[in-house]
N, C-alpha and C positions, 0 to 999 in steps of 0.2 A: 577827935571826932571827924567823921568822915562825910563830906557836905553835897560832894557832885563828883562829877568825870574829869573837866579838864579846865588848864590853866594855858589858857592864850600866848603866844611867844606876843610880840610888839609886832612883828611883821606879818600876824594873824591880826593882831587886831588892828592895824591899818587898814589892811583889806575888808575886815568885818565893816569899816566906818565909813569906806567908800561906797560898798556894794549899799550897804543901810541909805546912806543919803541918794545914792545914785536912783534906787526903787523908793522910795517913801512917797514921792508924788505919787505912783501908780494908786498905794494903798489910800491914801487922800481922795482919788478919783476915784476906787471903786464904792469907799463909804460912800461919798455924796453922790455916788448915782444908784447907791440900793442897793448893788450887787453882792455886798458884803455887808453881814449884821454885825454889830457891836459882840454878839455871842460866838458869833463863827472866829473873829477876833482875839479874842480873850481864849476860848481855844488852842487855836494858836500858839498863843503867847506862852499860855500853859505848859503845850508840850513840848517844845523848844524848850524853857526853861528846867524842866521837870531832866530831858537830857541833859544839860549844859550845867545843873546843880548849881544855880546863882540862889541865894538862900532870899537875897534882898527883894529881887524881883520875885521869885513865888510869891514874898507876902503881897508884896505890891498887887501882883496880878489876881491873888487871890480874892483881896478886897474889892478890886474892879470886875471881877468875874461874879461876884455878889450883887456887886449894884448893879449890873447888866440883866441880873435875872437869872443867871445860870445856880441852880441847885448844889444844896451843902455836897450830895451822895458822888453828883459828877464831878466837881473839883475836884474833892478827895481822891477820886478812884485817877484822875486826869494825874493828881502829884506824883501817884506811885506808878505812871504810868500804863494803866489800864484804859482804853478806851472803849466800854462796855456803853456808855451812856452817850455817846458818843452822835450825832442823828447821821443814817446813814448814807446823804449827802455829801457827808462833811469828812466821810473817815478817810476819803485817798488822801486829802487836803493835809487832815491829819499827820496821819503817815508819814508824807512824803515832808511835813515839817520836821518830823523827827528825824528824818533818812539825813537831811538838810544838818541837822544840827551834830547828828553820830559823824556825818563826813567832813566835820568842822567846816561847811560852806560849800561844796566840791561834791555837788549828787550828780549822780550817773546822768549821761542825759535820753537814757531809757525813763526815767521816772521822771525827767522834766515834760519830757516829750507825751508822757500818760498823763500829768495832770495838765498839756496844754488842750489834748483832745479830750479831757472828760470835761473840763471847765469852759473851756475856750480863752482867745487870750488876753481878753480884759481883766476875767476874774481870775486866771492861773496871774497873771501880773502884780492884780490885789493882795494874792494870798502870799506871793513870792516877796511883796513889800512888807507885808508884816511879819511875814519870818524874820528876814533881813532886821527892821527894825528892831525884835526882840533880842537878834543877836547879839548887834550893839549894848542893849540894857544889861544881856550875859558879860558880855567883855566886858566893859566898865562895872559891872555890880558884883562880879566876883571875887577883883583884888578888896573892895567897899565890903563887901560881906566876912572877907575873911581879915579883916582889922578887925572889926565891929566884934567879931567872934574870939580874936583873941583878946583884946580888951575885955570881954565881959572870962576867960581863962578857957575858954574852949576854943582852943588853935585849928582850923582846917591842916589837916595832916599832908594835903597837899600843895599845902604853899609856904613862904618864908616872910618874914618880916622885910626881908630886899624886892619881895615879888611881887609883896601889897602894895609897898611904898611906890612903885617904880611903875606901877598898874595903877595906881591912883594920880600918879602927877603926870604922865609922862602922854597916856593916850586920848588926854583935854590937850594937848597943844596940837595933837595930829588933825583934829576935826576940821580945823579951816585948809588943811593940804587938802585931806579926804574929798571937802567938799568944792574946792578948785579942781581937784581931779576927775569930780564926779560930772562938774559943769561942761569941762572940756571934752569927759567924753560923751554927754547925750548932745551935744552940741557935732561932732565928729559921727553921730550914730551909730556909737559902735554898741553891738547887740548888749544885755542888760544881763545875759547867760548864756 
């Protein structure tokens, strides 16, 4: 059975754990000032995931996209990647999350540069942190998902029983480099993308 798109090397998901920690404030800041609803969020989280095919976090998000308020029809249509429901405030945001997640982390910076001028750059920063932060739950929730899936006999076809092991143990000990790396560099100010 065929689950998502892609399987993280170790030196993707470093980078994924960095960039996640390094932006997570931002997305902290913009919830507690307004700027970003709990829905635009969960959005988010959606469409990132919905590319990235973590099985674990769809369910996850999908439950949290429930209690936020967001309707059975938009999730649904959000899984398979449809974004008809979509409010059309929200759709570059969108977009530009999934551009995010098809370029494993690495968007043009034509599309960063159109969501800092459609947003501005408090709210392009909020949105940029919860992508980031969804990432992370893709890289750690994929090799998680595809044990879980072969334990119950349905194997993700794109992974190995060496890929899950070694994605389950291996990218919890990188999180405190990740987040020394991350310290040092907003402390050095060095740009965030």
């Amino acid at each position: 059975m065929y689950f998502g798109r892609k399987l993280y090397t170790l030196g993707e998901i470093y980078k994924i754990l960095y960039k996640g920690i390094r932006t997570a404030p931002y997305l902290s800041k913009s919830k507690r000032k307004g700027v970003i609803t709990n829905q635009f969020v969960e959005r988010i989280m959606i469409a990132v995931t919905e590319v990235n095919g973590c099985a674990i976090c769809s369910y996850a998000h999908t439950k949290m996209a429930l209690e936020v308020g967001m309707g059975d029809a938009e999730i649904q249509n959000m899984l398979k990647g449809v974004l008809d429901d979509v409010p059309s405030d929200e759709i570059q945001a969108i977009m530009f999350a999934q551009h995010y997640a098809d370029s494993r982390g690495n968007p043009s910076k034509e599309t960063w540069d159109r969501i800092l001028d459609m947003y501005g750059t408090s709210k392009a920063l909020g949105i940029l942190g919860a992508i980031r932060i969804i990432m992370m739950g893709n890289a750690l929730g994929i090799p998680w998902s595809g044990i879980t899936s072969r334990l119950k006999g349905k194997p993700d076809e794109r992974s190995s029983v060496s890929y899950e092991l070694m994605g389950a143990i291996i990218p919890p000990l990188m999180i405190p480099f990740a987040g020394i790396h991350a310290i040092v560099a907003s402390m050095l100010r060095i740009d965030v993308i």
